[in-house]
PDB file as gemmi writes it, atoms N, CA and C in Angstrom:
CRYST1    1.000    1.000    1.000  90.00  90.00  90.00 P 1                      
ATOM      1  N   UNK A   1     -16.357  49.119 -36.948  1.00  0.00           N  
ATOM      2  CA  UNK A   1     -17.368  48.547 -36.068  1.00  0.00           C  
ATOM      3  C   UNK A   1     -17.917  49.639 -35.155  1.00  0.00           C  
ATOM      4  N   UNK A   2     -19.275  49.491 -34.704  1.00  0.00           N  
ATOM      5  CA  UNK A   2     -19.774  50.711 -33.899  1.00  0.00           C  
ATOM      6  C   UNK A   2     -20.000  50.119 -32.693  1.00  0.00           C  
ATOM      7  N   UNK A   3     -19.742  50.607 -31.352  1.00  0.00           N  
ATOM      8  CA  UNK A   3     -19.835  50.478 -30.361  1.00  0.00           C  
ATOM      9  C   UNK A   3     -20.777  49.179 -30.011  1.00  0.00           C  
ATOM     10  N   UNK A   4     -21.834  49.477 -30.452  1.00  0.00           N  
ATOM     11  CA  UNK A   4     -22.555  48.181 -29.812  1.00  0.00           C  
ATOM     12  C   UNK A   4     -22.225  47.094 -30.675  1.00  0.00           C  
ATOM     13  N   UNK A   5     -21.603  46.627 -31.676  1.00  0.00           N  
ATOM     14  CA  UNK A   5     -21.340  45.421 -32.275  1.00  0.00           C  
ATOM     15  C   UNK A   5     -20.115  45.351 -31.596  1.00  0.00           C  
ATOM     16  N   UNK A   6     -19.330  46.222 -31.016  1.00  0.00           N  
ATOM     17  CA  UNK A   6     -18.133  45.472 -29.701  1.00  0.00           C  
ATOM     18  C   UNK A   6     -18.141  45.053 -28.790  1.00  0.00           C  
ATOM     19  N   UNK A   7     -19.063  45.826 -28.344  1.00  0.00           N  
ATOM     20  CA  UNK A   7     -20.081  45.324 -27.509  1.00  0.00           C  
ATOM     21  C   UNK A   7     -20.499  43.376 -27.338  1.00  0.00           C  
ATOM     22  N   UNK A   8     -21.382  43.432 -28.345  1.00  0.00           N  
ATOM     23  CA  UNK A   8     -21.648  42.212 -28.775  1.00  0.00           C  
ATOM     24  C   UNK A   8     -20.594  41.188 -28.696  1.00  0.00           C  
ATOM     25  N   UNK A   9     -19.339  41.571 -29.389  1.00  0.00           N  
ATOM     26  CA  UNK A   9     -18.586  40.869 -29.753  1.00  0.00           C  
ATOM     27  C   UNK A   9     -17.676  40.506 -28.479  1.00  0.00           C  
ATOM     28  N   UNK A  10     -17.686  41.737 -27.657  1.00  0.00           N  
ATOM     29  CA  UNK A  10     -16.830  41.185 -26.225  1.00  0.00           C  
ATOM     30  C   UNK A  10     -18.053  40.435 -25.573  1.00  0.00           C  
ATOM     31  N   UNK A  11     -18.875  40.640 -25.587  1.00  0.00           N  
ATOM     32  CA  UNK A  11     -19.749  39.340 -24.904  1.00  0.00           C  
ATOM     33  C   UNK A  11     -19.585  38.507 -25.106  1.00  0.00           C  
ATOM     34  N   UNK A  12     -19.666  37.988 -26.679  1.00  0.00           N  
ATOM     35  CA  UNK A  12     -19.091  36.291 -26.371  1.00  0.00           C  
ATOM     36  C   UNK A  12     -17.768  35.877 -26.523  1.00  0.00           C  
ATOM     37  N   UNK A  13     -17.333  37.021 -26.662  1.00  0.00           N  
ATOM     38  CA  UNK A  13     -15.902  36.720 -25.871  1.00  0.00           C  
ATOM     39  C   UNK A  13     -15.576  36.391 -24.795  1.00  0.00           C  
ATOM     40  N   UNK A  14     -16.858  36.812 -23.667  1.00  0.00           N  
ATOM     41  CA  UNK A  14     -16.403  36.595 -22.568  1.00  0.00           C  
ATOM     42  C   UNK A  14     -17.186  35.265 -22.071  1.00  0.00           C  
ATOM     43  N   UNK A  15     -19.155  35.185 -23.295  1.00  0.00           N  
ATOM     44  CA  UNK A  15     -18.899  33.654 -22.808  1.00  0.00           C  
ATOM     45  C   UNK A  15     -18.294  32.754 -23.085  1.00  0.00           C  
ATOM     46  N   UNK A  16     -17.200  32.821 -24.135  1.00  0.00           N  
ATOM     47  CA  UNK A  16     -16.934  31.933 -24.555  1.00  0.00           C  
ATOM     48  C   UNK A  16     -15.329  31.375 -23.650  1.00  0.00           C  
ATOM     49  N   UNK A  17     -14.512  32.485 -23.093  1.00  0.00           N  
ATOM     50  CA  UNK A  17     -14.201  33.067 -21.642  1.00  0.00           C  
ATOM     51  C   UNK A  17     -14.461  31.847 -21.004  1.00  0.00           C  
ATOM     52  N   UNK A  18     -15.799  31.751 -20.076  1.00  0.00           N  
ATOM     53  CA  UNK A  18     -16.507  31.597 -19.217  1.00  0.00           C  
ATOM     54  C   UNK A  18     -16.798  29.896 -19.659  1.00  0.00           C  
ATOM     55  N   UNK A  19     -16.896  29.750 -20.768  1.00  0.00           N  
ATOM     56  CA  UNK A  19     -16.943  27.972 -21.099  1.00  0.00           C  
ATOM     57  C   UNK A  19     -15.292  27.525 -21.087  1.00  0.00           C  
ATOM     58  N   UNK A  20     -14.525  28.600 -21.699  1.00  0.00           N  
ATOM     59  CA  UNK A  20     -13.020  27.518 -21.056  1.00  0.00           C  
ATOM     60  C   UNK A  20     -12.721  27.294 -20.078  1.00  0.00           C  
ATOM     61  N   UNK A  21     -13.035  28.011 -19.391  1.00  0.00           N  
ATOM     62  CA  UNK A  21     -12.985  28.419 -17.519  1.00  0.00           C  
ATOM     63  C   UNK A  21     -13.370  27.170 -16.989  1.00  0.00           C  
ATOM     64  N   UNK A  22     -14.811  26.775 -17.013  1.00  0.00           N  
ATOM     65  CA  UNK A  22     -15.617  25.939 -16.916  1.00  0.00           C  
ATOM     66  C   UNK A  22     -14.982  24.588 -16.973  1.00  0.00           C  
ATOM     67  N   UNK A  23     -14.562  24.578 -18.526  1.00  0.00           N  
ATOM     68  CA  UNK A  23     -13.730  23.324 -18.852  1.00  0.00           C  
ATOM     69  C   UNK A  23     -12.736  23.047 -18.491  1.00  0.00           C  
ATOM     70  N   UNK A  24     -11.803  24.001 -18.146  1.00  0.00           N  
ATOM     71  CA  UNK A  24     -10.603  23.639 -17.512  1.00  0.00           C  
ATOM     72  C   UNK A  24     -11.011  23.091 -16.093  1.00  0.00           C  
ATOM     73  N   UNK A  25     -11.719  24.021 -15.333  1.00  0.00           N  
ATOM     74  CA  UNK A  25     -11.888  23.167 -14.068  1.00  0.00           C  
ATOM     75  C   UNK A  25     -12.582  22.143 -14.202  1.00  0.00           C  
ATOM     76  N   UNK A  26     -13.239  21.638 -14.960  1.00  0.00           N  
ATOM     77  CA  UNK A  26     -13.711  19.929 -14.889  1.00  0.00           C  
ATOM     78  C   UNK A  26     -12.424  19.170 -15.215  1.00  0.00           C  
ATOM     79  N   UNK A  27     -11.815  19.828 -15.760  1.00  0.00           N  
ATOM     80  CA  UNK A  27     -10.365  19.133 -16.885  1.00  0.00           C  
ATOM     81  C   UNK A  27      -9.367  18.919 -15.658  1.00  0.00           C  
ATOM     82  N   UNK A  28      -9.283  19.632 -14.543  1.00  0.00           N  
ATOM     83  CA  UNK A  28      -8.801  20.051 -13.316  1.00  0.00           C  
ATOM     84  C   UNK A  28      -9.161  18.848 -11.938  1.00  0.00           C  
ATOM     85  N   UNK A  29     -10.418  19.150 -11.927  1.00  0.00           N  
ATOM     86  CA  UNK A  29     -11.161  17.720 -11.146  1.00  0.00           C  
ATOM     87  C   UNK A  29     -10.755  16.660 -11.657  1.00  0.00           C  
ATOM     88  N   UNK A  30     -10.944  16.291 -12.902  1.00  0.00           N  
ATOM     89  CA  UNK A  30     -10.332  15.110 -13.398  1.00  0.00           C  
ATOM     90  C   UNK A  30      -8.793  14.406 -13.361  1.00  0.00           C  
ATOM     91  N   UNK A  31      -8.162  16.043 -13.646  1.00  0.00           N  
ATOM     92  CA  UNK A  31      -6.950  15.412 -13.379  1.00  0.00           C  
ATOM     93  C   UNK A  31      -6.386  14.767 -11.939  1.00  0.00           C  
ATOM     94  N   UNK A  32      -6.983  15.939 -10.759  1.00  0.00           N  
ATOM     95  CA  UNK A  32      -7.204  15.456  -9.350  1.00  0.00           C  
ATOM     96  C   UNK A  32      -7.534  13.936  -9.455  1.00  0.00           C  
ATOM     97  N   UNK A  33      -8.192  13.123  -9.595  1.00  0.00           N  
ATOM     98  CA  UNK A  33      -8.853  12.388  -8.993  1.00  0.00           C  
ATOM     99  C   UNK A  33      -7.649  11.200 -10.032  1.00  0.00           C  
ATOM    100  N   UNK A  34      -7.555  11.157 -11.124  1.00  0.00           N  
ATOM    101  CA  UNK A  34      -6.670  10.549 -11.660  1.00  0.00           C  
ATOM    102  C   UNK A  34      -5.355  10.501 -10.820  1.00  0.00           C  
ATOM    103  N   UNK A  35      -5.224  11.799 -10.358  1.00  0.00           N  
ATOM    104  CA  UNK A  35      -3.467  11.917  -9.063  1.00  0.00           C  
ATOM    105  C   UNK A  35      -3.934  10.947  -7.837  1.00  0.00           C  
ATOM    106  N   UNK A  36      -4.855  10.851  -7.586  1.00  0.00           N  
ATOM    107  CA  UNK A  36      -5.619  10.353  -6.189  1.00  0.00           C  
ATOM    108  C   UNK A  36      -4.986   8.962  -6.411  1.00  0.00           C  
ATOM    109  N   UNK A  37      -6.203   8.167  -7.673  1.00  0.00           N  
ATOM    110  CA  UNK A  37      -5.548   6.978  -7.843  1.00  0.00           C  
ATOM    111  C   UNK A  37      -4.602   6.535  -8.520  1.00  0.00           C  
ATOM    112  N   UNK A  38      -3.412   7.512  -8.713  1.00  0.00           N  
ATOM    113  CA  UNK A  38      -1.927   7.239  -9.203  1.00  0.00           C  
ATOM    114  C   UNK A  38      -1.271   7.044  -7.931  1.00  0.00           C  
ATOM    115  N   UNK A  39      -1.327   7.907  -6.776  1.00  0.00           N  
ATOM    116  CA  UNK A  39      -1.583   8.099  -5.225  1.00  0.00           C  
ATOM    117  C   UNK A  39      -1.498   6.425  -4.498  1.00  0.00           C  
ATOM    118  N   UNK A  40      -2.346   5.828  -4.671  1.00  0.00           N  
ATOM    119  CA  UNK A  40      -3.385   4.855  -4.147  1.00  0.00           C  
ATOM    120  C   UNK A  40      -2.367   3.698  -5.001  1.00  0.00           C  
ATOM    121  N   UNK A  41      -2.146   3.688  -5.980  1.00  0.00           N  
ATOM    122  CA  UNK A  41      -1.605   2.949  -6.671  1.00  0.00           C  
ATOM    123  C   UNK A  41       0.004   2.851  -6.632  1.00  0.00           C  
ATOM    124  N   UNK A  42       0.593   3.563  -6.574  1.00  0.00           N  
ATOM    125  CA  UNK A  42       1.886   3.570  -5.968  1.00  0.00           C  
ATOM    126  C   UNK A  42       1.813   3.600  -4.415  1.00  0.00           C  
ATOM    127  N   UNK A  43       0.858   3.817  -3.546  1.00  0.00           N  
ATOM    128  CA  UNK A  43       1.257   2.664  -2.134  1.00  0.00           C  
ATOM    129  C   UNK A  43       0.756   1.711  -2.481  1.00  0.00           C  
ATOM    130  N   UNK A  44      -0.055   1.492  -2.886  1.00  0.00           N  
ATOM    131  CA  UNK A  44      -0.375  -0.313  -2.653  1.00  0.00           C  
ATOM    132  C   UNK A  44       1.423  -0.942  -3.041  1.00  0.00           C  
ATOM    133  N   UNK A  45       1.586  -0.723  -4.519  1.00  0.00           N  
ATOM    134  CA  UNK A  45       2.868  -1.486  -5.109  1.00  0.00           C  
ATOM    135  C   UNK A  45       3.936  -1.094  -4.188  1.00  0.00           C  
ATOM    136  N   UNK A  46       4.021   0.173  -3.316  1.00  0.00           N  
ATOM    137  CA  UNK A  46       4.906   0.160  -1.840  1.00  0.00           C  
ATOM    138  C   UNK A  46       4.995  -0.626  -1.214  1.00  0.00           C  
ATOM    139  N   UNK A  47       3.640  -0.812  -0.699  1.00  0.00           N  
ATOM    140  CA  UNK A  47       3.394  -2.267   0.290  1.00  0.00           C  
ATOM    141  C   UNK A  47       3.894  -3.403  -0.514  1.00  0.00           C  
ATOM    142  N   UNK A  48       3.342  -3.490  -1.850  1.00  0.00           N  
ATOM    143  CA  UNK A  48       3.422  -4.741  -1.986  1.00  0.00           C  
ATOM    144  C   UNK A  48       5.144  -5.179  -2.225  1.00  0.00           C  
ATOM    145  N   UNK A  49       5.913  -4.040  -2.611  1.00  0.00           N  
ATOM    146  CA  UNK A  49       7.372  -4.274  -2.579  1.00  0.00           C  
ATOM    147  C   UNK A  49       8.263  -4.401  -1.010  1.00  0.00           C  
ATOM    148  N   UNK A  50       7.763  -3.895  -0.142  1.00  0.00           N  
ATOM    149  CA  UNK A  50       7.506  -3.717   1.339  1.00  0.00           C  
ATOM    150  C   UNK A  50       7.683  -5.379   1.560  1.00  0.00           C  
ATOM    151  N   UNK A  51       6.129  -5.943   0.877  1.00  0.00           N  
ATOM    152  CA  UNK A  51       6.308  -7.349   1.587  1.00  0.00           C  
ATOM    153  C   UNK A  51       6.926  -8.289   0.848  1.00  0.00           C  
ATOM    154  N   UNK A  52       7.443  -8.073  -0.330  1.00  0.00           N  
ATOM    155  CA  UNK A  52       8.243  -8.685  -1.214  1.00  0.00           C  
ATOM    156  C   UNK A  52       9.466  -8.801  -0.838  1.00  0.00           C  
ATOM    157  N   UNK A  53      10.252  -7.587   0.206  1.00  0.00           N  
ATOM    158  CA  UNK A  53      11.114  -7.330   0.882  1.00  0.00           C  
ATOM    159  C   UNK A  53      11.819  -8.400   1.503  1.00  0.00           C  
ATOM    160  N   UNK A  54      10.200  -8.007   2.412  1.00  0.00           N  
ATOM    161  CA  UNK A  54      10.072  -9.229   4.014  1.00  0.00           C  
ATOM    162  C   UNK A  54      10.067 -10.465   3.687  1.00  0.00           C  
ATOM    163  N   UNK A  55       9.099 -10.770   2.628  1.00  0.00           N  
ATOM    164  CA  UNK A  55       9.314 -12.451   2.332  1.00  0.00           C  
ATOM    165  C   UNK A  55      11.033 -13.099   1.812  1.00  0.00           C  
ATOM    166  N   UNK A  56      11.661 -12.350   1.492  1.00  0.00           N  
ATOM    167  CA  UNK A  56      12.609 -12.544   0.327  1.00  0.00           C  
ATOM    168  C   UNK A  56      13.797 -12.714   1.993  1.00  0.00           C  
ATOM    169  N   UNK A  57      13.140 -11.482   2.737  1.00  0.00           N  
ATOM    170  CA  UNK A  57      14.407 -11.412   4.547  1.00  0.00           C  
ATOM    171  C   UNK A  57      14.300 -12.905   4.824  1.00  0.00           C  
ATOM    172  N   UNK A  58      12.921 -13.001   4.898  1.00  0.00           N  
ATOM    173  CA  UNK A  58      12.517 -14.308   5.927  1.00  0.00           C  
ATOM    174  C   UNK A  58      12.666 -15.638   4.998  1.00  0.00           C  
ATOM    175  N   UNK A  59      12.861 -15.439   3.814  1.00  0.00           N  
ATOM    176  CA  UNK A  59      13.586 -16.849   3.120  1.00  0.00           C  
ATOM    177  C   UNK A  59      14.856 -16.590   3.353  1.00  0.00           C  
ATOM    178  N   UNK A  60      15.962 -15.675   3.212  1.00  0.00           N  
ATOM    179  CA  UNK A  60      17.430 -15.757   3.309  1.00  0.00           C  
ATOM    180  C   UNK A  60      16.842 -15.928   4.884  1.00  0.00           C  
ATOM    181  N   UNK A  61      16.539 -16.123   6.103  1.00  0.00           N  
ATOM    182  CA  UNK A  61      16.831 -16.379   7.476  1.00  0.00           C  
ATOM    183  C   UNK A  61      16.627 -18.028   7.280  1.00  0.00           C  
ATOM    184  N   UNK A  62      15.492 -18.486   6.246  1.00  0.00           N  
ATOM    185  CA  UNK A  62      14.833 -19.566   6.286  1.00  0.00           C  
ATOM    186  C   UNK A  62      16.258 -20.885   6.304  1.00  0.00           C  
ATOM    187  N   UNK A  63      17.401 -20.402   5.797  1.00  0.00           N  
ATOM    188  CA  UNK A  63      18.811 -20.864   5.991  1.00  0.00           C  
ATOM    189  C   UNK A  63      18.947 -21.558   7.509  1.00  0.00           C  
ATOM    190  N   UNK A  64      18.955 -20.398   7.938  1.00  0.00           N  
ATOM    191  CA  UNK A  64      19.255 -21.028   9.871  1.00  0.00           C  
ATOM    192  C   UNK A  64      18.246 -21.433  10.190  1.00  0.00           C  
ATOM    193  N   UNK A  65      17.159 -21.422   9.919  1.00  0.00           N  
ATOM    194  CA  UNK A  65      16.141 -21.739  10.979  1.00  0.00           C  
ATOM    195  C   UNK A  65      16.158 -23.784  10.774  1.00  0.00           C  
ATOM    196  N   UNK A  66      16.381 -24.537   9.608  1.00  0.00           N  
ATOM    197  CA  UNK A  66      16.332 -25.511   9.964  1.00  0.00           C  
ATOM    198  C   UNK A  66      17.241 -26.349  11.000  1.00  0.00           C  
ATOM    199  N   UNK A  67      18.639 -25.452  11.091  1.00  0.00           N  
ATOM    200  CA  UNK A  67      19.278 -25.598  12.483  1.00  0.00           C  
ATOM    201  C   UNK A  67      18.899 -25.022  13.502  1.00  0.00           C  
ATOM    202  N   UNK A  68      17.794 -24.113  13.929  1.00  0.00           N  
ATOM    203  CA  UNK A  68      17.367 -23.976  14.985  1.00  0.00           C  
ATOM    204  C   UNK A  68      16.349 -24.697  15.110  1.00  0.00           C  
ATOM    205  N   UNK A  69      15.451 -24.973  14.268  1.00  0.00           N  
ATOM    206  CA  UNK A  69      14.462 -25.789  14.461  1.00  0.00           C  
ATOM    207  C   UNK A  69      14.436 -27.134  15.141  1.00  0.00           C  
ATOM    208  N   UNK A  70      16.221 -27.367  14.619  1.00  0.00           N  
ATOM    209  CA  UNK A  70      16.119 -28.778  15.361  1.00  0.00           C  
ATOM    210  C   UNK A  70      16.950 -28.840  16.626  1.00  0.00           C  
ATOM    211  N   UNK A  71      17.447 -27.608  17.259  1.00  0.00           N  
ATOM    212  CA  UNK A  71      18.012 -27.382  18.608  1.00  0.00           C  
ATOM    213  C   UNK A  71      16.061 -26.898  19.575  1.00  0.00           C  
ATOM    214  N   UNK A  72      15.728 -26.389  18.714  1.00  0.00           N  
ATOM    215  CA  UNK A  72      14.272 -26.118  19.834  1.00  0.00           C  
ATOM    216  C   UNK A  72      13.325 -27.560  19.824  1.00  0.00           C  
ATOM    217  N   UNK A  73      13.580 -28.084  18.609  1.00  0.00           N  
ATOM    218  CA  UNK A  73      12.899 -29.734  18.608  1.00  0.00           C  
ATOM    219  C   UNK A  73      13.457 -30.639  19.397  1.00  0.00           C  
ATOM    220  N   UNK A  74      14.885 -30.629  19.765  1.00  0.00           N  
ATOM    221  CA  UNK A  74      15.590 -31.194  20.850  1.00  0.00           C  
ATOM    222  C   UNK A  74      14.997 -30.946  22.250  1.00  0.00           C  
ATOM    223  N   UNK A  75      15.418 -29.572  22.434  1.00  0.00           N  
ATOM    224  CA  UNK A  75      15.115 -29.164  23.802  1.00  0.00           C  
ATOM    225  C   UNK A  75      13.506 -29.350  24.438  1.00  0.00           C  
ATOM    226  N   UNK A  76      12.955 -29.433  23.686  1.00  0.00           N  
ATOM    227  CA  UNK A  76      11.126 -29.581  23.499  1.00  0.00           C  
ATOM    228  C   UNK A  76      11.535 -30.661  24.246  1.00  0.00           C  
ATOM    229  N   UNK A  77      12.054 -32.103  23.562  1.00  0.00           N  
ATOM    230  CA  UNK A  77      11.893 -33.455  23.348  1.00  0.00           C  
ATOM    231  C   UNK A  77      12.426 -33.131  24.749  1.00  0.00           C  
ATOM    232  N   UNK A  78      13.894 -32.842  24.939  1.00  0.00           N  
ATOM    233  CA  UNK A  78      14.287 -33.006  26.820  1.00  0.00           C  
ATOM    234  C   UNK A  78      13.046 -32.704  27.862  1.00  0.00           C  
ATOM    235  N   UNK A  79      12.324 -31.173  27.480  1.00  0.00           N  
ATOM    236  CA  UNK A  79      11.559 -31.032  28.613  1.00  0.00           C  
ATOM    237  C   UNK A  79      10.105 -31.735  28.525  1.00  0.00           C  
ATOM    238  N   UNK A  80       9.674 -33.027  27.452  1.00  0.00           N  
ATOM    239  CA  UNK A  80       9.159 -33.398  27.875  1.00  0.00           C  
ATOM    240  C   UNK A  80       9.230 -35.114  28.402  1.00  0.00           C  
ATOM    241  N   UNK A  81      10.474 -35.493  28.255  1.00  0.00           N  
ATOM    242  CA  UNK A  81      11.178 -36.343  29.098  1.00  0.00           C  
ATOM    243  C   UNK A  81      11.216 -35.899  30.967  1.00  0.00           C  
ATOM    244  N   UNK A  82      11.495 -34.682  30.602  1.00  0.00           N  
ATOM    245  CA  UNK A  82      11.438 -34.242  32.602  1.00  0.00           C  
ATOM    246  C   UNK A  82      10.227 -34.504  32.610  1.00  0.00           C  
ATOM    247  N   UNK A  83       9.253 -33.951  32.127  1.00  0.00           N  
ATOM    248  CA  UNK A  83       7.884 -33.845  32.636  1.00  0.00           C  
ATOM    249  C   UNK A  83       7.341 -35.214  32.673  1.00  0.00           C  
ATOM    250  N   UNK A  84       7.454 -35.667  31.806  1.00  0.00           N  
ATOM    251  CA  UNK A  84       7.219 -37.749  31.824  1.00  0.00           C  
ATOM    252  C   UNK A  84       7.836 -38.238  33.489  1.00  0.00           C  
ATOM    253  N   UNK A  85       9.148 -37.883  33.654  1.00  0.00           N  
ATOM    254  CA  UNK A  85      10.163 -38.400  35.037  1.00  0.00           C  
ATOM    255  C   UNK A  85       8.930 -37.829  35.836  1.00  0.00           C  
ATOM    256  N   UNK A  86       8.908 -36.332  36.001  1.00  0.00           N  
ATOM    257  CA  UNK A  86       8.323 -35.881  36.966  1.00  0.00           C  
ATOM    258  C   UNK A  86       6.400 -36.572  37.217  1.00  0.00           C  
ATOM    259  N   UNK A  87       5.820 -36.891  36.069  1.00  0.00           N  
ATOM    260  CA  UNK A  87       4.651 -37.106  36.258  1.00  0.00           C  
ATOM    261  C   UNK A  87       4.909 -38.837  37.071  1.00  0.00           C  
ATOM    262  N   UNK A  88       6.126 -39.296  36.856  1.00  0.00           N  
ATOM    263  CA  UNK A  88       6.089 -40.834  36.826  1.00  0.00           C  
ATOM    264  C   UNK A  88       6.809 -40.358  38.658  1.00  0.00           C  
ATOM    265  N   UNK A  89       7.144 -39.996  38.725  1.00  0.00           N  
ATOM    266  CA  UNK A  89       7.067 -39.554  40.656  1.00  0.00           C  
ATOM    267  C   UNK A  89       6.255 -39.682  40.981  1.00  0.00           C  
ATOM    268  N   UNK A  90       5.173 -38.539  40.621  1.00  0.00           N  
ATOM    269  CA  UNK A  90       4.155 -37.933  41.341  1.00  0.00           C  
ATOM    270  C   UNK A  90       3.316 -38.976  41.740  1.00  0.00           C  
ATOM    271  N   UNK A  91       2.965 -39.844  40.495  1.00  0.00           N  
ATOM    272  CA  UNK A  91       2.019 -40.683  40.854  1.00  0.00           C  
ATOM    273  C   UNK A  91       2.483 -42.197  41.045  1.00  0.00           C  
ATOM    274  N   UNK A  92       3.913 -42.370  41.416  1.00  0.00           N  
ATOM    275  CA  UNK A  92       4.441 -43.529  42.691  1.00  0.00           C  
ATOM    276  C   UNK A  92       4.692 -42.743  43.684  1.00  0.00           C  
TER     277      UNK A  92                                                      
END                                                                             
C-alpha cells in the first residue's frame, strides 16, 4: 500500500472511530435514563412496602384498640353525664 491509500484507510478508520463513539454515548444516555426509572421504581415499591409495613403495624395494634375503644367510649359517656348534671344546675 502507498502512503496515501493509508492514509485513506486510517480515515475511515477513524470515522468509523467517531460513529462508535457517537453510538456508545447515545447507548450511554439511554442506559442513564433507564437507571433513573429503575431509580424511581424501586422507591415507589419502598414506599409502597413502607406502607404495607404500617398497615400490617396498625392491624396487629387493631387487637387492643377494640378494648380501648370501649374504655374511651365509656369515659366520653361519663363526661357527658357531668356536663348534662352541670348544664341541669346552671339552668335551675
Amino acid at each position: 500500500m502507498n502512503p496515501k491509500e493509508l492514509l485513506i484507510k486510517l480515515e475511515k478508520n477513524l470515522d468509523s472511530l467517531g460513529s462508535e463513539k457517537v453510538a456508545l454515548k447515545e447507548k450511554c444516555i439511554l442506559q442513564e435514563l433507564e437507571l433513573e426509572e429503575l431509580k424511581e421504581k424501586v422507591t415507589s415499591m419502598e414506599n409502597e412496602k413502607s406502607l404495607i409495613l404500617t398497615n400490617k403495624k396498625n392491624e396487629s395494634n387493631s387487637i387492643i384498640s377494640p378494648k380501648i375503644k370501649k374504655g374511651v367510649k365509656l369515659k366520653i359517656e361519663g363526661l357527658i353525664e357531668e356536663i348534662d348534671e352541670c348544664l341541669t344546675l346552671l339552668n335551675n
